[in-house]
C-alpha positions as CSV (number, residue, x, y, z in Angstrom):
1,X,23.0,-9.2,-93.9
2,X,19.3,-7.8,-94.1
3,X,18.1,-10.4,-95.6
4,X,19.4,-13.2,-93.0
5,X,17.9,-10.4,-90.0
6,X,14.4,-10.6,-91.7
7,X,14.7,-14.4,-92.0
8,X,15.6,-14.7,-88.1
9,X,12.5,-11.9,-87.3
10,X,10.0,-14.2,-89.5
11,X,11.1,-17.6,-88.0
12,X,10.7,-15.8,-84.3
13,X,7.6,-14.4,-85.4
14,X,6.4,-17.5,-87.0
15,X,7.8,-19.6,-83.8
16,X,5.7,-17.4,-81.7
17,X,2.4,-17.8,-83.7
18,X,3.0,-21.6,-83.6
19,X,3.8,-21.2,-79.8
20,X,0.7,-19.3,-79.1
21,X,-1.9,-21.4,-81.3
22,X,-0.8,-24.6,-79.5
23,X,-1.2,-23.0,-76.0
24,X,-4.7,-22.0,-77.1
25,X,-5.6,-25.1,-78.6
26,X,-4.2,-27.1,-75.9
27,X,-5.9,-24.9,-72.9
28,X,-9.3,-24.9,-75.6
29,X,-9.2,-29.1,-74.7
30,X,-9.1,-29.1,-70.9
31,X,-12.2,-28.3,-69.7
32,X,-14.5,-31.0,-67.8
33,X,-17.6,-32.4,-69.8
34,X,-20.9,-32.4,-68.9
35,X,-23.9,-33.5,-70.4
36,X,-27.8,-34.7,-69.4
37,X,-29.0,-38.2,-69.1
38,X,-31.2,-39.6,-71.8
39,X,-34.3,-42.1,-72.0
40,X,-37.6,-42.4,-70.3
41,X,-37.8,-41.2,-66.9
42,X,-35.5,-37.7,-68.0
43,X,-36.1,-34.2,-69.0
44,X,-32.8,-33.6,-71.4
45,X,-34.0,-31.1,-73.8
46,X,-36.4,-28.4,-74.3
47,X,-40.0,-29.0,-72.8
48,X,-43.3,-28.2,-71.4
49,X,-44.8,-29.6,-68.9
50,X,-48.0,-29.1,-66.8
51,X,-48.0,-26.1,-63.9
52,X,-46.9,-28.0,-60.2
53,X,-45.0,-30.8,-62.0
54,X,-42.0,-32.9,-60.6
55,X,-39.6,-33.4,-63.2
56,X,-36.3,-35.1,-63.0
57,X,-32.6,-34.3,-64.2
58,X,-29.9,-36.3,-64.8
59,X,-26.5,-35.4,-65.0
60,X,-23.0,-37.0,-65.4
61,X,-19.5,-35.0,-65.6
62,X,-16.3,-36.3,-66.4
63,X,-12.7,-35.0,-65.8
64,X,-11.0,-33.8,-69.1
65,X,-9.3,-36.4,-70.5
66,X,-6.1,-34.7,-71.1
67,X,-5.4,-32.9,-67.9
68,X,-6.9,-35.7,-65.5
69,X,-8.2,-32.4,-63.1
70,X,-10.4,-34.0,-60.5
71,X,-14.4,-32.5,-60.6
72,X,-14.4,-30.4,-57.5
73,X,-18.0,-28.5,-57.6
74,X,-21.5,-29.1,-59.1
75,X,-23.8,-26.0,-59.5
76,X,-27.4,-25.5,-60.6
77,X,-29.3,-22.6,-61.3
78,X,-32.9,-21.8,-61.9
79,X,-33.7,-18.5,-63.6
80,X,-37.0,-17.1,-64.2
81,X,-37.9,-13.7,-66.0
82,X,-34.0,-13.5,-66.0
83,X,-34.1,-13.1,-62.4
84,X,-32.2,-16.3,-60.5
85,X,-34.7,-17.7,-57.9
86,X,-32.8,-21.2,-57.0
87,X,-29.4,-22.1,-56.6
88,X,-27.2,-25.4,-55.4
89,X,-24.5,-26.8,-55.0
90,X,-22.0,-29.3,-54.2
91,X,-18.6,-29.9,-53.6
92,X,-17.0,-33.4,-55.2
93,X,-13.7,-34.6,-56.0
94,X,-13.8,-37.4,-58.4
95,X,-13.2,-37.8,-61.8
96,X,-16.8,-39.5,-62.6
97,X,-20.3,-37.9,-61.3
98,X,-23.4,-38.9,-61.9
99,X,-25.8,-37.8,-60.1
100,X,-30.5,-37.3,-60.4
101,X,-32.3,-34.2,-59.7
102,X,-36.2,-34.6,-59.0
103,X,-37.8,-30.9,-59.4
104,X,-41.3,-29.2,-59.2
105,X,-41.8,-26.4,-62.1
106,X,-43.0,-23.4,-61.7
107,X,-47.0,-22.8,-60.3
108,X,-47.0,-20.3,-63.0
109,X,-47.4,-20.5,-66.5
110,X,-44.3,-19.2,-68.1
111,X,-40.1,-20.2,-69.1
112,X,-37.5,-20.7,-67.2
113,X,-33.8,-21.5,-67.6
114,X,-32.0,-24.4,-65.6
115,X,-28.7,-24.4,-66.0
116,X,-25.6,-26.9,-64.4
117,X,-22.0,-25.7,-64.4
118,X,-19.7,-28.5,-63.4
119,X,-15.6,-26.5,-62.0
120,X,-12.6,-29.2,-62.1
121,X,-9.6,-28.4,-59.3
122,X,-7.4,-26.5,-62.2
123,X,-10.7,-24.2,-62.4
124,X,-11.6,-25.2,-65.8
125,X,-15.6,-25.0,-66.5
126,X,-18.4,-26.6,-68.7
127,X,-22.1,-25.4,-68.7
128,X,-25.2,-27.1,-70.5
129,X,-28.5,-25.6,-69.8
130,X,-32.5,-26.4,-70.5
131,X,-35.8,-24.9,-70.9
132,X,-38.9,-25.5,-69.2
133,X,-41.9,-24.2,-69.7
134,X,-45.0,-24.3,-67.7
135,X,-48.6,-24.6,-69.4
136,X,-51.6,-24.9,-66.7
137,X,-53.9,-27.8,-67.7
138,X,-56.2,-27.1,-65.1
139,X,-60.0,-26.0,-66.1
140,X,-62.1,-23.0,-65.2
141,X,-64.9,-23.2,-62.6
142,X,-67.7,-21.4,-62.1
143,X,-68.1,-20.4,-57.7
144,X,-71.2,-19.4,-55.7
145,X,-71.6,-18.2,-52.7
146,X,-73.7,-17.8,-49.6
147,X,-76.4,-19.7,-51.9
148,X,-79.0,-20.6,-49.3
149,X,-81.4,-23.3,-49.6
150,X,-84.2,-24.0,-47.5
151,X,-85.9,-27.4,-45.9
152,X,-89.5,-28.8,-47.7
153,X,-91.6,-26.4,-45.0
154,X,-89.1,-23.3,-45.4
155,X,-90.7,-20.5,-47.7
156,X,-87.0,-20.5,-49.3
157,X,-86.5,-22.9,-52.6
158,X,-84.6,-26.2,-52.0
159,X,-83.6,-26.9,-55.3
160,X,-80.0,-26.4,-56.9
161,X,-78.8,-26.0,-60.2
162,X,-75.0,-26.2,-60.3
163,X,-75.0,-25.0,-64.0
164,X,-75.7,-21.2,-63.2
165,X,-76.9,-21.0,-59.7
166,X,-80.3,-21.0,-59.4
167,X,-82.6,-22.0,-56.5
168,X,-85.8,-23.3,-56.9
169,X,-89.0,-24.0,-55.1
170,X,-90.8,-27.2,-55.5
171,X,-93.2,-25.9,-58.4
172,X,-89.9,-24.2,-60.3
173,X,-87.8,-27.2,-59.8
174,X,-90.5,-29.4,-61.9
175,X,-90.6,-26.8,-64.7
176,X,-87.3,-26.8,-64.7
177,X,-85.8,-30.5,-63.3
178,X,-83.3,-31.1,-66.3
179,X,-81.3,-28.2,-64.6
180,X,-81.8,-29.8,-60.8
181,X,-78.5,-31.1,-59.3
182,X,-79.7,-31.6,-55.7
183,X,-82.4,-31.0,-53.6
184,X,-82.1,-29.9,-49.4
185,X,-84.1,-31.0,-46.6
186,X,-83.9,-31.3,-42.8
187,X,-85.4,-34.8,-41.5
188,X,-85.8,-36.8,-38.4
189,X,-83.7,-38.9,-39.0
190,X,-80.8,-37.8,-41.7
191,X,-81.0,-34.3,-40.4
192,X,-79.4,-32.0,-42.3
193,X,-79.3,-33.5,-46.2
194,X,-78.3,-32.6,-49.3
195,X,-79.8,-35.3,-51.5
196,X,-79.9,-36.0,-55.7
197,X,-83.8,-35.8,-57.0
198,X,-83.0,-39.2,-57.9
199,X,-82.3,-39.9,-53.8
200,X,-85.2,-42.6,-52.1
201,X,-85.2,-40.4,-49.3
202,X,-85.7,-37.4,-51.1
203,X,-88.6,-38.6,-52.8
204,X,-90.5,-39.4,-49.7
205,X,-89.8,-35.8,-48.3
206,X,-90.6,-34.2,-51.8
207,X,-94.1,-35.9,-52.7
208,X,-96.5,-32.9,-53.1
209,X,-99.1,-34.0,-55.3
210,X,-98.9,-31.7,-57.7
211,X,-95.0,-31.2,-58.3
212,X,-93.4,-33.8,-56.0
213,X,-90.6,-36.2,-57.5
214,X,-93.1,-38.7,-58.1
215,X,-94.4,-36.4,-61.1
216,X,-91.1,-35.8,-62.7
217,X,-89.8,-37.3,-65.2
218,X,-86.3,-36.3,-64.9
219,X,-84.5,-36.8,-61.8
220,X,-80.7,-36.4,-62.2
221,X,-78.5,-38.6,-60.3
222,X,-76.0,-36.4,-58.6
223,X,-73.4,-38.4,-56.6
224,X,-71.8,-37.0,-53.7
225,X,-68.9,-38.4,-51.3
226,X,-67.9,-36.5,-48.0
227,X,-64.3,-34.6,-48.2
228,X,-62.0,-36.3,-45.5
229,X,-58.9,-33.6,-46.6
230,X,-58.8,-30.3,-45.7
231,X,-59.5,-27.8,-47.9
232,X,-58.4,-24.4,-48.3
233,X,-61.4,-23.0,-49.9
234,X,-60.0,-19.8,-51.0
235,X,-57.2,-21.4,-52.7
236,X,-59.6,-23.5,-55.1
237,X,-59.3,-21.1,-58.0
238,X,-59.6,-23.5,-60.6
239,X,-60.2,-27.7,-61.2
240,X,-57.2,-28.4,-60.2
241,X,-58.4,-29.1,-56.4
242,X,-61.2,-30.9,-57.5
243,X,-59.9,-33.6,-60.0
244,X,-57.7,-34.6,-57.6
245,X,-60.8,-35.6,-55.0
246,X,-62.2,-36.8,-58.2
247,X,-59.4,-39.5,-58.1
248,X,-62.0,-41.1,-55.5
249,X,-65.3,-41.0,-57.1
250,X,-68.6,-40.1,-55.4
251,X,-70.9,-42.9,-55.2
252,X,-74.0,-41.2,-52.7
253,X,-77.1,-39.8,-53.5
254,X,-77.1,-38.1,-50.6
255,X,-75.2,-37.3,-47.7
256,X,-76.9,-36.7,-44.2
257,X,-76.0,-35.3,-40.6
258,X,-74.4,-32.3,-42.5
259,X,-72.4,-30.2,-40.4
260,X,-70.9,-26.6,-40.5
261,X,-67.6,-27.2,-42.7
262,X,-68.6,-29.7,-44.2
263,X,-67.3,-30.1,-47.7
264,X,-68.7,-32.4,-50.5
265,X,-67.7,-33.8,-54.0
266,X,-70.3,-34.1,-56.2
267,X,-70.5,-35.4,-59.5
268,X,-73.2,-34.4,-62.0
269,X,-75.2,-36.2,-64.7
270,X,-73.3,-34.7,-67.3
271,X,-69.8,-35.6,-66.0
272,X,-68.8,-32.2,-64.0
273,X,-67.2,-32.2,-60.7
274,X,-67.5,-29.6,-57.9
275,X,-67.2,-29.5,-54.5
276,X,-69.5,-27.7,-51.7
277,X,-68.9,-26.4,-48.3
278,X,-71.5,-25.7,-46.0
279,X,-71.2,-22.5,-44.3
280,X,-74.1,-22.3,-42.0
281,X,-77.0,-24.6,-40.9
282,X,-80.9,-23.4,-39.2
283,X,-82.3,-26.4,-38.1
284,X,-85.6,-27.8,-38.6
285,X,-88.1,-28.7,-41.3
286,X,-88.4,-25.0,-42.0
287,X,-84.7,-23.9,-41.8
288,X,-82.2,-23.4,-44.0
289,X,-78.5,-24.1,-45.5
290,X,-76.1,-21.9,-46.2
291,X,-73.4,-23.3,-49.2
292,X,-71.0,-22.2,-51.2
293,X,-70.2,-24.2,-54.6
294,X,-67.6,-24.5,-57.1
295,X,-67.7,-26.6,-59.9
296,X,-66.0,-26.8,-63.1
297,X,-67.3,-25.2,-65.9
């Protein structure tokens, strides 16, 4: 009589573990899949990409293909220094959704987490989740400010070098034209003008003698082009700004009738870009300009 008792417990026992392990198994193979698009065009894996960058996701989910439970809500979630900054989502009821996601990464360099949990109606979830991280490509510049130039009469130097700053009088800027970028002067005619010592105009304003451009024998061919957008002049803190006026190459030697606000992109014999603002004009052949510059280094 024990013996048929202990065969009745085991076959419960075992009945039960069977009972159990197919419950599990069966509620292991209901939840909804999810998964990122492939191919050109998509971000489906693990990346870096520059600073300021639109991306795009693609995602489609699929009802589970045993339970037939309709998708009912799409989430995403953006988490940086594992604090969550973004969030979305949407409600859906189908069984197929496909759907593209155009971001912008970070303006920082660093890693972040974006993550897309798709919820069918029997509340069963899937999760799949990528990395992104942010590397600035943008190059260092080198800024001056409240540089002041003077016109060919002023007792101030007119001469500019863009490499470290320096302002030099006529006699200076010979010894030293290799590092000249651009000249200033105030003229009948062009006014206020910030011209290239290679500029035709420049050279009949600069024709001392002694030192004028006629005697040099290196007169760099800056090229400049007027700034139609605005910019924020504080927020140019690296080349970033200025490449993307670069997209429209300078092509004066000079540029005349300068006003206050005024901002330039130049574009110097060895290949940098900058930009200058002017900040303050005194007119006349003996006045002066007042610029700030930055330019890459």
């Amino acid at each position: 009589m024990k013996k048929l008792i202990y065969l009745f417990v085991l076959l419960m026992v075992s009945g039960l573990f069977f009972m159990t392990s197919c419950t599990d198994d069966e509620e292991g193979d209901v939840k909804p899949t999810i998964s990122f698009k492939g191919g050109a065009g998509y971000v489906s894996q693990d990346v870096t990409l520059d600073t300021d960058a639109e991306f795009t996701i693609g995602i489609t989910a699929a009802s589970n293909s045993s339970s037939g439970a309709k998708l009912s809500l799409l989430e995403l979630t953006r988490v940086y220094n594992n604090a969550t900054w973004f969030t979305w989502d949407t409600a859906i009821d189908v069984s197929y959704y496909s759907i593209d996601i155009t971001m912008t990464t970070l303006n920082t360099e660093g890693t972040e987490r974006i993550a897309f949990k798709i919820t069918d109606k029997d509340g069963q979830t899937s999760e799949i989740s990528v990395n992104i991280t942010t590397e600035s490509s943008a190059g260092p510049i080198t800024s001056f400010d409240q540089k002041i130039l003077g016109s060919y009469q002023s007792s101030t130097g007119s001469s500019f070098a863009s490499a470290d700053g320096s302002i030099y009088s006529l006699a200076e800027a010979k010894v030293n034209q290799t590092k000249v970028d651009w000249m200033y002067f105030y003229g009948a005619s062009d006014l206020s003008t910030i011209a290239s010592p290679n500029d035709s105009h420049a050279a009949l304003v600069f024709n001392n003698a002694a030192n004028g451009l006629q005697t040099w024998t290196t007169k760099n061919n800056t090229l400049f082009r007027k700034v139609s957008t605005v910019i924020e002049w504080n927020t140019v803190t690296d080349d970033t700004i200025i490449m993307q006026e670069a997209a429209t190459e300078p092509d004066q030697t000079r540029i005349a009738t300068l006003a206050v606000g005024d901002v330039l992109l130049f574009k110097t014999v060895t290949s940098k870009y900058g930009l200058i603002k002017v900040n303050n004009i005194a007119v006349g052949a003996d006045g002066t300009i007042d610029i700030s510059v930055k330019v890459q280094q």
